[in-house]
C-alpha positions, 0 to 999 in steps of 0.5 A: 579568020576566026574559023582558022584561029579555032581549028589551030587551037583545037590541032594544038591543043591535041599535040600538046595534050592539053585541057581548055576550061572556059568559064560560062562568062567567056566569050562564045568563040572561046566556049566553042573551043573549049572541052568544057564550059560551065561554073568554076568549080564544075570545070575544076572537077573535070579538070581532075577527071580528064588525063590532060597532063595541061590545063588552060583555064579561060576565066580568072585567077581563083578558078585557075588555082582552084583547079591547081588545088585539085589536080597539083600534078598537072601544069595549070595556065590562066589564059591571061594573066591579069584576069582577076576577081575584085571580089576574091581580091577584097578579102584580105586573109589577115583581117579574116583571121583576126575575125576569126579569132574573135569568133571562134565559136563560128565555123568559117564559111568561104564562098569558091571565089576566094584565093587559095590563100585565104582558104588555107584558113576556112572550115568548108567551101561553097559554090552559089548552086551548094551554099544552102545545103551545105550550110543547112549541113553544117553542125554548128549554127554559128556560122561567118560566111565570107566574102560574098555578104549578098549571096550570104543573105540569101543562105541567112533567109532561106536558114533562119535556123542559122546564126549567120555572121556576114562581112562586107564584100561581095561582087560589085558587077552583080551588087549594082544591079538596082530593084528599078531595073528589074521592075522596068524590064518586067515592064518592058517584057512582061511575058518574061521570066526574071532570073537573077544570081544570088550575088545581087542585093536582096532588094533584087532577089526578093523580085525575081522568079527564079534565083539560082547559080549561072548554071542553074539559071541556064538549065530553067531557062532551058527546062521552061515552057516560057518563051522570054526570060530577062537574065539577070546575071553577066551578059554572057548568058544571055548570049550563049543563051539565045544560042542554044535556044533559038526559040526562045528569047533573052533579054539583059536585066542590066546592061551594066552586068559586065564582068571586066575580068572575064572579058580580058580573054580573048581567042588570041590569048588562049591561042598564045598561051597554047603556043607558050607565048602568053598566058600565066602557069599557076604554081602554088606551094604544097602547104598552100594546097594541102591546107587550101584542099581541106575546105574543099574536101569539106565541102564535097563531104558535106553536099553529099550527106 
């Protein structure tokens, strides 16, 4: 039955001249029929590189609009329309412009993971992989990093060179991961590499062997002539890991590092939404667009220097 939902999905989505994005995080019979899958704003680069006049982005709100910011012709769907993101949704555009206003000698920094809204008011994007370079890229060493404060301690520790203003928010799936796990699972595995997300408290980075984005975790466990690692980022990874690593073994740091959001898509969602009986089309204004597209531009800019 799963079989014959994939292959349905894969016949229509030719007829229909449509694109399925999936986020890492998405389930592993939705990454199988997905014509990529990766990080969030990986996908909205490949987004913008394919003909696809349609996009179905199986992940959460942000990622969809980011992709709608970088190709505004096509028609962009989110597979289900209430996969958000708490953290793009708990900085609020209006407090960050009076902060902004009070810093104004700060270039505003904004993590991917942010509305489309509240990236009309920033100076440069970043994604966790970028955060650094970019960063270290900037002019200016004043900087405000929103919203993710535990990925901006770690761009703080790796630049002390930098003056980094950081506000309270960030990802709670990630945040609550506790230096006690970590120690217990290298107790428990210690053979075994530990590898953790930047989005996790410093208390937790300061302990792991490697710190790096979703993709960035994927390739070194890939890359590594170690046997065993402990994933220290959503449970997904683990997963899709063992996977395409057979060889190798994975282990969950936390069996809390659940993303509900990302969990909301299921294949029948991306199924109904090809079909045109689910799902939610993106649709930002113009304005919206041209001032969001500017911190990304910057971005791009920036990484290359």
């Amino acid at each position: 039955m799963l079989k014959d939902i994939q292959n349905e999905i894969l016949k229509l989505k030719k007829e229909k001249d449509i694109c399925i994005l999936a986020h890492s995080y998405q389930a592993r019979e939705i990454v199988e029929i997905a014509d990529f899958s990766g990080d969030s704003y990986a996908l909205s680069v490949k987004a913008s590189e394919v003909s696809n006049k349609n996009v179905i982005m199986c992940g959460v709100k942000f990622m969809a609009e980011t992709v709608k910011i970088l190709s505004p012709e096509k028609r962009v769907f989110l597979a289900h329309s209430d996969a958000g993101c708490l953290m793009a949704d708990m900085a609020d555009k209006e407090i960050i412009s009076e902060i902004k206003e009070q810093n104004k000698d700060y270039t505003v920094v904004a993590y991917i993971n942010t509305t489309a809204d509240l990236k009309t008011i920033c100076d440069v994007c970043v994604t966790s992989s970028s955060a650094v370079q970019i960063v270290k890229n900037i002019k200016n060493n004043n900087i405000l990093f929103i919203p993710d404060c535990n990925l901006g301690a770690y761009v703080a520790q790796q630049l002390p060179e930098k003056n980094i203003k950081l506000i309270q928010g960030g990802c709670p799936v990630h945040a609550q991961v506790k230096p006690e796990e970590v120690k217990n699972a290298k107790e428990k595995h210690p053979n075994a590499d530990v590898l953790v997300h930047p989005e996790c408290i410093q208390e937790v980075v300061k302990l792991a062997d490697f710190v790096g984005s979703t993709s960035a975790i994927m390739e070194y466990a890939k890359k590594s002539e170690k046997k065993e690692f402990i994933i220290g980022t959503e449970l997904s990874i683990a997963e899709h890991l063992s996977y395409e690593c057979p060889d190798k073994k994975f282990y969950y740091l936390s069996k809390n590092l659940i993303c509900k959001d990302m969990r909301l898509t299921t294949l029948m969602d991306v199924y109904n939404c090809i079909k045109g009986e689910g799902g939610y089309e993106i649709k930002l204004d113009n304005k919206t667009i041209c001032e969001a597209k500017v911190c990304i531009d910057e971005m791009i800019r920036l990484n290359h220097i």
